[in-house]
Biopython code that builds the backbone (N, CA, C, O; Angstrom):
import numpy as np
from Bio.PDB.StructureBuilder import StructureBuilder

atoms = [
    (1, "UNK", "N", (-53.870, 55.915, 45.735)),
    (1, "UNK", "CA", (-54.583, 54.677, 45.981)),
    (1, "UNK", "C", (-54.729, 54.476, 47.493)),
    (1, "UNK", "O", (-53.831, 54.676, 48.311)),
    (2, "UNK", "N", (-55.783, 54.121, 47.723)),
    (2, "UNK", "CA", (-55.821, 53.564, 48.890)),
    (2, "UNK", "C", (-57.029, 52.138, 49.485)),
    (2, "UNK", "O", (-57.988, 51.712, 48.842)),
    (3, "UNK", "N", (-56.670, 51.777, 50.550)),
    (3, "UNK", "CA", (-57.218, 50.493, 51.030)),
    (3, "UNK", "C", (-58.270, 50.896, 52.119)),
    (3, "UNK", "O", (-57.859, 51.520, 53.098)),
    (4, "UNK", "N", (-59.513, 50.602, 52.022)),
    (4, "UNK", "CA", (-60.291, 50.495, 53.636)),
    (4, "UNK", "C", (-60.740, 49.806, 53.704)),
    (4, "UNK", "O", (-61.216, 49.448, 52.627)),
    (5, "UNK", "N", (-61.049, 48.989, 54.809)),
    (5, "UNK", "CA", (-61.152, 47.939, 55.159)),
    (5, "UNK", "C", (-63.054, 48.171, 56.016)),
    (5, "UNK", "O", (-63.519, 49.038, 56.755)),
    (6, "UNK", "N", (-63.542, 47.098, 55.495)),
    (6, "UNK", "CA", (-65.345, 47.198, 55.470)),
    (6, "UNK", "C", (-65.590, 45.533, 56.125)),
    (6, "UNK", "O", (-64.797, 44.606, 56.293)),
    (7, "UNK", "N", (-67.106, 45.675, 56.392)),
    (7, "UNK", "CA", (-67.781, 44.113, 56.682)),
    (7, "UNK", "C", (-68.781, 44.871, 55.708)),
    (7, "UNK", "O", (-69.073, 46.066, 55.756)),
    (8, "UNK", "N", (-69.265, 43.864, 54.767)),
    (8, "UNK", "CA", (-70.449, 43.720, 54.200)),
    (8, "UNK", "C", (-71.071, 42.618, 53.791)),
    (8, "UNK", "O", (-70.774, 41.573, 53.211)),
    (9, "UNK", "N", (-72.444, 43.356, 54.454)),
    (9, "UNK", "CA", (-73.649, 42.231, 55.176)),
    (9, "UNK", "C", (-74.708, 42.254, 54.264)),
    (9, "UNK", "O", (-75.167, 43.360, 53.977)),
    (10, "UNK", "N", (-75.201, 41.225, 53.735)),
    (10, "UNK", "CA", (-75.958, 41.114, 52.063)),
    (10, "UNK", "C", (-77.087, 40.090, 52.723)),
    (10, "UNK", "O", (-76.687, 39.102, 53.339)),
    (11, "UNK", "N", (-78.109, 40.278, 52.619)),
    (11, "UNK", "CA", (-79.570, 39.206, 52.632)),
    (11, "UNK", "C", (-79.815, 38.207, 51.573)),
    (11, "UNK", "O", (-79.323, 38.369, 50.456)),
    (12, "UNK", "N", (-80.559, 37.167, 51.865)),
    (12, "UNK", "CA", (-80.681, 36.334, 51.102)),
    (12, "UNK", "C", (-80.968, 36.706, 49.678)),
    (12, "UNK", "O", (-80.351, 36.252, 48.715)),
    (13, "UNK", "N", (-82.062, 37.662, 49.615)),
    (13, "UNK", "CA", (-82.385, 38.063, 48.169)),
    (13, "UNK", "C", (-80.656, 38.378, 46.898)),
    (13, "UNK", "O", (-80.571, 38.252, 45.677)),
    (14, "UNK", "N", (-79.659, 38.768, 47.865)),
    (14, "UNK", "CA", (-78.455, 39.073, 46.998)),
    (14, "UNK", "C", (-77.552, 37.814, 46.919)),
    (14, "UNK", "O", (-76.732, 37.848, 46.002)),
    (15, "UNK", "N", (-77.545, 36.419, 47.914)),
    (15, "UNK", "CA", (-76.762, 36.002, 48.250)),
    (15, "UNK", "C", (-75.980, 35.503, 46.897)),
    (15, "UNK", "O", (-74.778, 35.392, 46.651)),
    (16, "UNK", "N", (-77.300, 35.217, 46.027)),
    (16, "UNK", "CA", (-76.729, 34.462, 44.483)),
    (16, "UNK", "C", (-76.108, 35.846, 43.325)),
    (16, "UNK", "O", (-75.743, 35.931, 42.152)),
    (17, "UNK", "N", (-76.226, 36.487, 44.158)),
    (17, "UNK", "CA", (-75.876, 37.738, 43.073)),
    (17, "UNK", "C", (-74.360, 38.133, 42.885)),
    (17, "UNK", "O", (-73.600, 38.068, 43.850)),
    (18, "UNK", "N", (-73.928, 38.536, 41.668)),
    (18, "UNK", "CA", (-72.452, 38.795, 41.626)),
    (18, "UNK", "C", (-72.160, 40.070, 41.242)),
    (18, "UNK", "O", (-71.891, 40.664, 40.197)),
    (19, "UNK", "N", (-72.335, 40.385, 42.757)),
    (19, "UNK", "CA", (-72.069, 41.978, 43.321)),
    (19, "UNK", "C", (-70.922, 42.693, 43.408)),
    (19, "UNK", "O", (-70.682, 43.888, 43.234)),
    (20, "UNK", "N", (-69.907, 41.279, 43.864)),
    (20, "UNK", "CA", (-68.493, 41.301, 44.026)),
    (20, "UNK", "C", (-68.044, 41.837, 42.284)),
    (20, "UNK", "O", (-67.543, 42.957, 42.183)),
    (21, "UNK", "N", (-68.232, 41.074, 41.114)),
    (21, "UNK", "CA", (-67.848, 40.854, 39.952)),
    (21, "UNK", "C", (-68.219, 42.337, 39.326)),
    (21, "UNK", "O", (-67.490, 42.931, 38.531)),
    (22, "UNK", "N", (-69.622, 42.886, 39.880)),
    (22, "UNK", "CA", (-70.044, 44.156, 39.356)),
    (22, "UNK", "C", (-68.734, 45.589, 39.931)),
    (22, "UNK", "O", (-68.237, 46.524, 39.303)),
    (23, "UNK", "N", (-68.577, 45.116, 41.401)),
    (23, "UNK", "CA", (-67.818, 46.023, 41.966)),
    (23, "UNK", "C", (-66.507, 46.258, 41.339)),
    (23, "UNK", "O", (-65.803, 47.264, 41.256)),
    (24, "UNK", "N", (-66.375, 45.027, 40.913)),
    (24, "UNK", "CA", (-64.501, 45.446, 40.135)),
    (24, "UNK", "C", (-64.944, 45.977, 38.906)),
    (24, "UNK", "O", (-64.460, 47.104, 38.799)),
    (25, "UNK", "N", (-65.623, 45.696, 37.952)),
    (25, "UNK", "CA", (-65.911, 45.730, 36.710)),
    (25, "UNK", "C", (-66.268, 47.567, 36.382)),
    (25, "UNK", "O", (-65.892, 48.301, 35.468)),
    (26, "UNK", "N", (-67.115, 47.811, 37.547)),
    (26, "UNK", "CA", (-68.310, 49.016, 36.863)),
    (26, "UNK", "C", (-67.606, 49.784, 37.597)),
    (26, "UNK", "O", (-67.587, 50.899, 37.075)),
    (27, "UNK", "N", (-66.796, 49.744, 38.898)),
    (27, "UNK", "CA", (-66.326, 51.277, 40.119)),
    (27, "UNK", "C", (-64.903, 50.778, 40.018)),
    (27, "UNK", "O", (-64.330, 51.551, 40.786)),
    (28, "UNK", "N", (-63.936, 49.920, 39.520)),
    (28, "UNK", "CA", (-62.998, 50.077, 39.503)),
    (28, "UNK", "C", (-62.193, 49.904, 40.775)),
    (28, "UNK", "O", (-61.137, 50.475, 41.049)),
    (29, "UNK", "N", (-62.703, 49.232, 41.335)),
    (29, "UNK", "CA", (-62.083, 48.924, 42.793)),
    (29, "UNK", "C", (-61.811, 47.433, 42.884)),
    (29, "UNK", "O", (-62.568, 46.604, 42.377)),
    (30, "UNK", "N", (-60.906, 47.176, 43.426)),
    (30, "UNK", "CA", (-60.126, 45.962, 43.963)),
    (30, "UNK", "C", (-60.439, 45.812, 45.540)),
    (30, "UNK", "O", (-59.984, 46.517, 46.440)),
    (31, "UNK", "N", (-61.589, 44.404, 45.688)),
    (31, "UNK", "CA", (-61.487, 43.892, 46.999)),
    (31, "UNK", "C", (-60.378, 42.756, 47.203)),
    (31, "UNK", "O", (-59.922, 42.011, 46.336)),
    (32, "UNK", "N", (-60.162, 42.790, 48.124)),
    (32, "UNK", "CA", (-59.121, 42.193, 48.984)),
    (32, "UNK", "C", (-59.462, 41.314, 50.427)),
    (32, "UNK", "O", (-59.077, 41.615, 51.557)),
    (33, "UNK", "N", (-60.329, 40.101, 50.021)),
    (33, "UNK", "CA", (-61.264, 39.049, 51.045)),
    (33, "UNK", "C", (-60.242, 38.661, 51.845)),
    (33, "UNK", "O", (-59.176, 38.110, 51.570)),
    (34, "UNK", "N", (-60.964, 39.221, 53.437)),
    (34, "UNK", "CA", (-60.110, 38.540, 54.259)),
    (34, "UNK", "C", (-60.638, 37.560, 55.360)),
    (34, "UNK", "O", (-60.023, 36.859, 56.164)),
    (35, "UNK", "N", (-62.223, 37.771, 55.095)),
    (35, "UNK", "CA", (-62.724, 36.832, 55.859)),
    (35, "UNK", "C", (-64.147, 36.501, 55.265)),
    (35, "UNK", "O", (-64.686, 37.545, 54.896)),
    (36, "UNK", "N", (-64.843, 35.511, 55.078)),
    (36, "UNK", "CA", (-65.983, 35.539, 54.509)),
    (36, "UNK", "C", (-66.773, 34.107, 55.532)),
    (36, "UNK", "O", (-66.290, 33.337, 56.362)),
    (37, "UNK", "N", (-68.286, 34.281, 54.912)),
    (37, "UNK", "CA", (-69.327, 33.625, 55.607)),
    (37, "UNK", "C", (-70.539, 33.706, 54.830)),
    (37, "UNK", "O", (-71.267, 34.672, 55.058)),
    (38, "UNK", "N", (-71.006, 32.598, 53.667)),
    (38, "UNK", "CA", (-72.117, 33.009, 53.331)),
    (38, "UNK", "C", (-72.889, 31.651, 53.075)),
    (38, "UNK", "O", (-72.307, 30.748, 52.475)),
    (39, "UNK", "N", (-73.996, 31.514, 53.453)),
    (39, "UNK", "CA", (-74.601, 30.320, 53.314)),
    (39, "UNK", "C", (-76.197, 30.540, 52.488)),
    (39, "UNK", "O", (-76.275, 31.527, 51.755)),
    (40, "UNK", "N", (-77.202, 29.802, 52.589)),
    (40, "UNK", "CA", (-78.383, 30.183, 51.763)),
    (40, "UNK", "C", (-79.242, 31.179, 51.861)),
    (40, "UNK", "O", (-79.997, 31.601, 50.985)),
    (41, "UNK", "N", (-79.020, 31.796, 53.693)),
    (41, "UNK", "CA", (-79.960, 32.939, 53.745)),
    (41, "UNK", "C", (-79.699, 34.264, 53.705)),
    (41, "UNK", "O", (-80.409, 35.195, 53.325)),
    (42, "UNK", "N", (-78.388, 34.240, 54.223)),
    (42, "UNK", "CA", (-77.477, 35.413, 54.219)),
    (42, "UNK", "C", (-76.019, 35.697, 53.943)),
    (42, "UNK", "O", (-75.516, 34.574, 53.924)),
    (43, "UNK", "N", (-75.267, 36.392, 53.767)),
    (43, "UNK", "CA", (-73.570, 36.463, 54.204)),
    (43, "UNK", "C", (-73.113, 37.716, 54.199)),
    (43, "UNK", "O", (-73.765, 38.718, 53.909)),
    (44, "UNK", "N", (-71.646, 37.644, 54.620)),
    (44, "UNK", "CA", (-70.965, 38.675, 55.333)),
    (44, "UNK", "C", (-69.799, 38.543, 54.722)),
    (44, "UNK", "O", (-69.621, 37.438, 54.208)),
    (45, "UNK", "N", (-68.775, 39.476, 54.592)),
    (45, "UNK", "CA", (-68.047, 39.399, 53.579)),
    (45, "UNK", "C", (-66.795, 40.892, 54.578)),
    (45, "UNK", "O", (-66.963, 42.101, 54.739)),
    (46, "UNK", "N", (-65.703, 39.975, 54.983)),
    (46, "UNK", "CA", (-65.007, 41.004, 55.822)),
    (46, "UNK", "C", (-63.660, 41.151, 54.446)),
    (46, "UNK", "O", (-63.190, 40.185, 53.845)),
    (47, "UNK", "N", (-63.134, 43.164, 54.141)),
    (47, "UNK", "CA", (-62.592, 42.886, 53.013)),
    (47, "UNK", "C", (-61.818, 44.408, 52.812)),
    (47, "UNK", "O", (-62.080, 45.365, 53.541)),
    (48, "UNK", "N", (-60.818, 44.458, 51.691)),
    (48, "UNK", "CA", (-60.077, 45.541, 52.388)),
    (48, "UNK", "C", (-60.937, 46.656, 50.568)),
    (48, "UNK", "O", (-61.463, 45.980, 49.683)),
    (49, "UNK", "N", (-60.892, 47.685, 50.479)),
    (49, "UNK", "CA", (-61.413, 47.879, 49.102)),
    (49, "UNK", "C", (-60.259, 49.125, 48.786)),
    (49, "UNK", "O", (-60.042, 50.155, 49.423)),
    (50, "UNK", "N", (-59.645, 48.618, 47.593)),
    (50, "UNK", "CA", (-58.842, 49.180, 47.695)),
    (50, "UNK", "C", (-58.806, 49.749, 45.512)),
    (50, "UNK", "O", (-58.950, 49.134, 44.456)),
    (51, "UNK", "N", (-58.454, 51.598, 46.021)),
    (51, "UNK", "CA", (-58.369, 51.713, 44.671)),
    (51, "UNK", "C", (-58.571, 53.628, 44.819)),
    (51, "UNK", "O", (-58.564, 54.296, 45.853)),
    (52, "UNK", "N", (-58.724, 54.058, 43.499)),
    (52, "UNK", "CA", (-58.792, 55.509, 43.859)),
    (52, "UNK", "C", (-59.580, 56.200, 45.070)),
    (52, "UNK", "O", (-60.806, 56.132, 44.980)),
    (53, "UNK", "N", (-59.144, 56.744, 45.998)),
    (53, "UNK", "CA", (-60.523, 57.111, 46.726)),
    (53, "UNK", "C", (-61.933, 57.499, 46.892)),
    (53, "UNK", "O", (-62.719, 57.286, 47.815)),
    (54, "UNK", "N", (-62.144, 58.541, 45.016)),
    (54, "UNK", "CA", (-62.959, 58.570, 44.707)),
    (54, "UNK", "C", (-63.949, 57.466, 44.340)),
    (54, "UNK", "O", (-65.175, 57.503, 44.443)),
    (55, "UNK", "N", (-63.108, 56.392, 43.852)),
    (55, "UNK", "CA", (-63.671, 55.330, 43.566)),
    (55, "UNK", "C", (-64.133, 54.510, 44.598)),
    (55, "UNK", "O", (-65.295, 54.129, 44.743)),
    (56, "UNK", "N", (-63.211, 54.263, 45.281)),
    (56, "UNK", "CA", (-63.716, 53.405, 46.721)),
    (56, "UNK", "C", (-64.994, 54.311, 47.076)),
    (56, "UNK", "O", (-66.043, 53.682, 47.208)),
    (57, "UNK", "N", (-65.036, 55.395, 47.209)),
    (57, "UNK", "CA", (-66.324, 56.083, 48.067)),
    (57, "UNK", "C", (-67.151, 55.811, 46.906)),
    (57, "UNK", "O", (-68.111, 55.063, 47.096)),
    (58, "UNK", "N", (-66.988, 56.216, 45.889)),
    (58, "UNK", "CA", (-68.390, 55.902, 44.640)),
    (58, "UNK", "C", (-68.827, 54.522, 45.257)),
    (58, "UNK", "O", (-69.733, 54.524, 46.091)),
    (59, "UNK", "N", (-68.280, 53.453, 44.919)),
    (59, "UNK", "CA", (-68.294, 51.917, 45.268)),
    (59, "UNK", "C", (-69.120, 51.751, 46.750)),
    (59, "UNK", "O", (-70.170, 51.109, 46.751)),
    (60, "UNK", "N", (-68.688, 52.256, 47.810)),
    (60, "UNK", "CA", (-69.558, 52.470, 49.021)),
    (60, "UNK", "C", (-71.177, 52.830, 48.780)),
    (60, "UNK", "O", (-72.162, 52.149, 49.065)),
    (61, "UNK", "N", (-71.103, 53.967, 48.238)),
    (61, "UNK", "CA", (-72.471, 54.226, 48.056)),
    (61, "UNK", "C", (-72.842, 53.468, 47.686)),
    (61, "UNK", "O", (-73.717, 52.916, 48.353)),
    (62, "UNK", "N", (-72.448, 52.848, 46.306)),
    (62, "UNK", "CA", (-73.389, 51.978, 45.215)),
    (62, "UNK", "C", (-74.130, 50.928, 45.967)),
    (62, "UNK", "O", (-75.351, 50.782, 45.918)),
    (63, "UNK", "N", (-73.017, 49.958, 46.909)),
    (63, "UNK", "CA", (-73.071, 49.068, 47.508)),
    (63, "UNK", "C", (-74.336, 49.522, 48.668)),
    (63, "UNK", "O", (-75.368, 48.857, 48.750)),
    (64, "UNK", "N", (-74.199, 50.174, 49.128)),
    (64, "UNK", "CA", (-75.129, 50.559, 50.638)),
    (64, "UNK", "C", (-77.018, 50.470, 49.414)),
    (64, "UNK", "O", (-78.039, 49.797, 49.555)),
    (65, "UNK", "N", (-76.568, 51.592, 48.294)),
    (65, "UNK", "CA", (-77.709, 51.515, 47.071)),
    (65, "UNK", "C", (-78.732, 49.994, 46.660)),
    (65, "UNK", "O", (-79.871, 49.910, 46.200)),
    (66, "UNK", "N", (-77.718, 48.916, 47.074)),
    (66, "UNK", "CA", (-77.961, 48.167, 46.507)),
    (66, "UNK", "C", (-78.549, 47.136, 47.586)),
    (66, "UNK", "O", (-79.084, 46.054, 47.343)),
    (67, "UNK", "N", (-78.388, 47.561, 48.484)),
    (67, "UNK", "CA", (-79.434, 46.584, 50.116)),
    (67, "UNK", "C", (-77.921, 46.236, 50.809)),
    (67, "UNK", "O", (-77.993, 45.781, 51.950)),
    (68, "UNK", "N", (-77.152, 46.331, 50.487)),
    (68, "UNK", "CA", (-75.739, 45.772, 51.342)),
    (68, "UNK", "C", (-75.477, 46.612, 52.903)),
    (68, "UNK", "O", (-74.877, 47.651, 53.177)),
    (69, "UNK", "N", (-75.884, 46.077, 53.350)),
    (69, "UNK", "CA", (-75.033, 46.916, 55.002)),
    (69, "UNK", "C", (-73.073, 47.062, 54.747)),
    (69, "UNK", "O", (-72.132, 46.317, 55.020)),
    (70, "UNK", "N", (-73.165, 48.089, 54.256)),
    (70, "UNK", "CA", (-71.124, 48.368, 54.550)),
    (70, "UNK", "C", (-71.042, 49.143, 56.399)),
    (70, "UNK", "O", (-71.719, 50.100, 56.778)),
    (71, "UNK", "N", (-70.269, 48.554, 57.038)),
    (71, "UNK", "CA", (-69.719, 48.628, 58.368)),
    (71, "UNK", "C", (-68.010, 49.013, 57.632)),
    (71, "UNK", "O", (-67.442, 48.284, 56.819)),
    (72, "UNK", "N", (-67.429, 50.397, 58.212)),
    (72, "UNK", "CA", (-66.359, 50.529, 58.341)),
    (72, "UNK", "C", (-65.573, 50.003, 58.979)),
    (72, "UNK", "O", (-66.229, 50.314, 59.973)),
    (73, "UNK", "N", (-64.856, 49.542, 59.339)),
    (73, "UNK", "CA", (-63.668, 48.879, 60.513)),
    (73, "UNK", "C", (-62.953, 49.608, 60.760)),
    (73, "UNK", "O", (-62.535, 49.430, 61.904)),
    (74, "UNK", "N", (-62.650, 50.187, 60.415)),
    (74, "UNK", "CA", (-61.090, 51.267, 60.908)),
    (74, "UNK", "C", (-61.099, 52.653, 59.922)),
    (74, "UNK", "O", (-61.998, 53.173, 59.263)),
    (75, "UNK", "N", (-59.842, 52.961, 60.110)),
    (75, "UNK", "CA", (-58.949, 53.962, 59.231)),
    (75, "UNK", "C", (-58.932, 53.550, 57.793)),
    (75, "UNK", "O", (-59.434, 52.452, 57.550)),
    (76, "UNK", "N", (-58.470, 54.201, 56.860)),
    (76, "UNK", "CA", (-57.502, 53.932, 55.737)),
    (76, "UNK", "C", (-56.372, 52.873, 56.086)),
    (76, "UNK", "O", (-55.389, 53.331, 56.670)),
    (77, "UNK", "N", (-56.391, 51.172, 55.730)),
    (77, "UNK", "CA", (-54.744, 50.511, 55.797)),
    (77, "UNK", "C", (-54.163, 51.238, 55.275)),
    (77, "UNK", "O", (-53.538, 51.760, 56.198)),
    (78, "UNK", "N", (-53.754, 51.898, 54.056)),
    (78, "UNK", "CA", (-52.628, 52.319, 53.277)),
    (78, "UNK", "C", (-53.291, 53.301, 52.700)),
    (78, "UNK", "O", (-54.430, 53.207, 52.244)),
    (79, "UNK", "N", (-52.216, 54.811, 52.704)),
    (79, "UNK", "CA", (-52.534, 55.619, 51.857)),
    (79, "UNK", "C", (-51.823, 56.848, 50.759)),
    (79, "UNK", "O", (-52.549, 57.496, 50.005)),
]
sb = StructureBuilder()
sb.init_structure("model")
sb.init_model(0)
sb.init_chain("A")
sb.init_seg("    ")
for serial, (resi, resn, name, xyz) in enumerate(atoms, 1):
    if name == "N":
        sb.init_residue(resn, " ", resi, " ")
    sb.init_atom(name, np.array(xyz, "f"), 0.0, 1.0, " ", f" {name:<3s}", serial, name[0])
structure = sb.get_structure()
């Protein structure tokens, strides 16, 4: 298992969308919100994603697939 830690940046067209709810459900990954910001036109979503690695990277793609800007922040927190 492991944790990496992302900013993801979503446009208005997603803001009402439950992207978050798809991400645990369909890739099996656990986010971990550590900072958020979202209002009617846009938001940002700072967060650790944590879960098989394969999975976390499946989950990356999907997300980038889906109009989301993912920004890495660092390393692996935990691995």
């Amino acid at each position: 298992m492991i944790d990496v830690r992302v900013k993801l940046t979503f446009p208005e067209s997603l803001v009402r969308q439950p992207f978050m709810a798809v991400l645990v459900r369909e890739h099996d990954v656990v986010p971990n919100i550590r900072r958020a910001n979202v209002d009617d036109r846009e938001g940002w979503i700072v967060c650790e994603l944590g879960g098989a690695p394969a999975a976390v990277e499946a989950a990356i793609v999907w997300l980038r697939a889906e109009g989301i800007r993912v920004d890495l922040l660092g390393d692996v927190v935990d691995g």
